[in-house]
N, C-alpha and C positions, 0 to 999 in steps of 0.2 A: 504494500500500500504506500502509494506516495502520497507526502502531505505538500502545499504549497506555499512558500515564506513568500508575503509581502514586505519590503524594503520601500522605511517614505524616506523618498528623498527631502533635504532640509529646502525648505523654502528661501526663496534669495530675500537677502539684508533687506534690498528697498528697488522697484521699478526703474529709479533712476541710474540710469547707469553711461550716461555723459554728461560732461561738465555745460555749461550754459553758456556760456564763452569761447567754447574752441567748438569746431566743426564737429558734427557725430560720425562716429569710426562705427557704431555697431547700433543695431537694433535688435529687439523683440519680434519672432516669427512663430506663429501659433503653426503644430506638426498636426498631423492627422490622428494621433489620439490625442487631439487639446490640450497641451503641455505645450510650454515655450519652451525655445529654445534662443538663442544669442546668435545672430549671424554678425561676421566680423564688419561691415562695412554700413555706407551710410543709406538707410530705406529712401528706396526712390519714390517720388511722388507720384501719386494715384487714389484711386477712392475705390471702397469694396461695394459690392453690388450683393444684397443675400434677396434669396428665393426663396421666403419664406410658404410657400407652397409642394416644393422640391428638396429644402432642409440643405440647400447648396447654397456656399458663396464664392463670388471671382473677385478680383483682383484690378481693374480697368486702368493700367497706365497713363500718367498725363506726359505722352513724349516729347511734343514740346516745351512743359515746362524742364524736364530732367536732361534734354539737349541744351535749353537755355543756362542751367547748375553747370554743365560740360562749359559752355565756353564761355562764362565768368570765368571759372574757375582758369581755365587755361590761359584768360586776359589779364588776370589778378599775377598769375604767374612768372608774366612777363612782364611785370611793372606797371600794367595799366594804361597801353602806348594808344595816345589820341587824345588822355585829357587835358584841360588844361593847369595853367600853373596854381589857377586858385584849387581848383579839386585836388591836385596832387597834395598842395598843404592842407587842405581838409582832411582829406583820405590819411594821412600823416600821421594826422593831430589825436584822427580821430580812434588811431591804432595802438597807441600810444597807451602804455600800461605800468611807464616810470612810476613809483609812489610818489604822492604828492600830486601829478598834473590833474586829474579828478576824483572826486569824489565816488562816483556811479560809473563805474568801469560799465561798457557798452555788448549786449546780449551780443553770439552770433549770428540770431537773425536777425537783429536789428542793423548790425555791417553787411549781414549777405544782402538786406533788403535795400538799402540806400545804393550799396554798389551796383546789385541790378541794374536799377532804376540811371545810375550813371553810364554804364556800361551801352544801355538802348543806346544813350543822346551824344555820348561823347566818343565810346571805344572806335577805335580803325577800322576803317569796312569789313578787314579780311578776318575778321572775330565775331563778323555778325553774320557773312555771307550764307544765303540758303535758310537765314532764320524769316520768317514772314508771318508776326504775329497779328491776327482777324481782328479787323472791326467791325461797327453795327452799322458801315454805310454814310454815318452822320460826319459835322465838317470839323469835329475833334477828334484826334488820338484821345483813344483809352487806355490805362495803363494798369494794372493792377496788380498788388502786394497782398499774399493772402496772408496773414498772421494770425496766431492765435492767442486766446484772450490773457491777459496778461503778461504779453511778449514784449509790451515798452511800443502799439501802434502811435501813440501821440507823441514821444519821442522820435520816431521814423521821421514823421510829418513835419518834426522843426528842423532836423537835418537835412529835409528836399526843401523845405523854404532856405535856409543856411544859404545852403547846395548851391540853390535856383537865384537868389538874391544878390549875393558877391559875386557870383558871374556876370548876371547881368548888371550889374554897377561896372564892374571891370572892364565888360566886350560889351559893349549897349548895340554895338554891328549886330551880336548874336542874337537877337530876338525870337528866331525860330525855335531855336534851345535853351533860351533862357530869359526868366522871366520873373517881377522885381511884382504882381500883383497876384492873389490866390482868391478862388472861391471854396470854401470851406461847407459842407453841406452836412449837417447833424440831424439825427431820426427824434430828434427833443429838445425842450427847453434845458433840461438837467446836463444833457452832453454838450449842448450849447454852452453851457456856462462854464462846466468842467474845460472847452477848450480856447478860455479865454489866455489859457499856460501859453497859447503859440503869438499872441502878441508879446512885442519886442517891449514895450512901453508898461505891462504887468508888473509888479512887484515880485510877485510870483513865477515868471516865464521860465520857460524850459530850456531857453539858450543859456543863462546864465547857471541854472540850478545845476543842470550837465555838462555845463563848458563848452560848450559847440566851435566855436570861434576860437583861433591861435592866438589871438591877439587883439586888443582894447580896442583897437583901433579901425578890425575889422568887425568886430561886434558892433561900435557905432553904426558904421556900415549902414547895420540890420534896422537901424531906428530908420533910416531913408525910404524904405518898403510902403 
């Protein structure tokens, strides 16, 4: 007669298992008997789709977005060839994790997401070639950062006004890419008030609390906006 030993395995410390600040090396991937497992690398973007009629779920890749992580990432790598001088001391400033220069050391979605967003407007053609991201038809670019809730999104948003502002004060030629006015569009009063943080002239604002700006002088700058 054989008898059967179950072995529990120890449960892990804590879910989290990359730091917040550097790139993710690994994620969580659920096996076929429901048990996680640890894959060494960083989950690609995509959304799961369950059948709750069928007891199946998939997996739907977003390939565009995970070709666009592909060549940031390879633009980052190369120094970042096509922006200008003011981005580069941004991008700099903004990497910078000397003790003492901030207070609020900066998420790494919060740098993947501003880079992005620089990378569209500023990187060398040959870093964007064959990327063709859809619009709705109408006479603006849409651009979109998806984040999750408490990732620092109203921090994002002072660093593309930052970004967008000191540019355009510096290249005023560059108007197509850069721009010194923003419309701000909030789903309430209460988020409307919460993001009074992105004026320059607040007591409270988010360029000073974060340090966005290298320097006093480029921070006045932001009063001009």
């Amino acid at each position: 007669m054989t008898t059967a030993t179950s072995i529990e395995m120890p449960a892990p410390k804590s879910l989290i298992i990359n730091s917040p600040y550097e790139a993710p090396r690994q994620h969580w991937q659920q096996v076929r008997d429901g048990s996680l497992d640890i894959l060494a690398e960083r989950r690609p973007a995509g959304y799961e789709i369950f059948d709750i009629r069928n007891n199946t779920r998939r997996t739907k890749p977003l390939t565009l977005v995970n070709e666009i992580r592909k060549r940031v990432d390879e633009w980052q790598a190369a120094d970042y060839p096509g922006i200008t001088t003011v981005t580069r001391n941004l991008l700099k400033y903004w990497h910078d994790r000397t003790p003492g220069v901030r207070l609020y050391p900066f998420y790494f979605c919060q740098l993947e997401a501003i880079e992005t967003l620089i990378w569209w407007v500023e990187a060398a053609a040959q870093y964007k070639q064959g990327i063709a991201i859809p619009g709705d038809g109408g006479p603006w670019e849409r651009l979109c950062s998806k984040m999750a809730t408490g990732s620092g999104k109203t921090t994002v948003m002072a660093m593309i006004i930052t970004w967008q502002v000191l540019n355009a004060l510096t290249y005023p030629k560059r108007n197509k890419d850069f721009s010194r006015a923003f419309f701000i569009v909030a789903p309430g009063l209460t988020v409307k008030d919460r993001l009074r943080v992105l004026k320059p002239g607040e007591t409270d604002n988010f360029y000073d609390i974060f340090g966005l700006c290298p320097s006093e002088s480029l921070r006045q700058k932001l009063n001009q906006m």
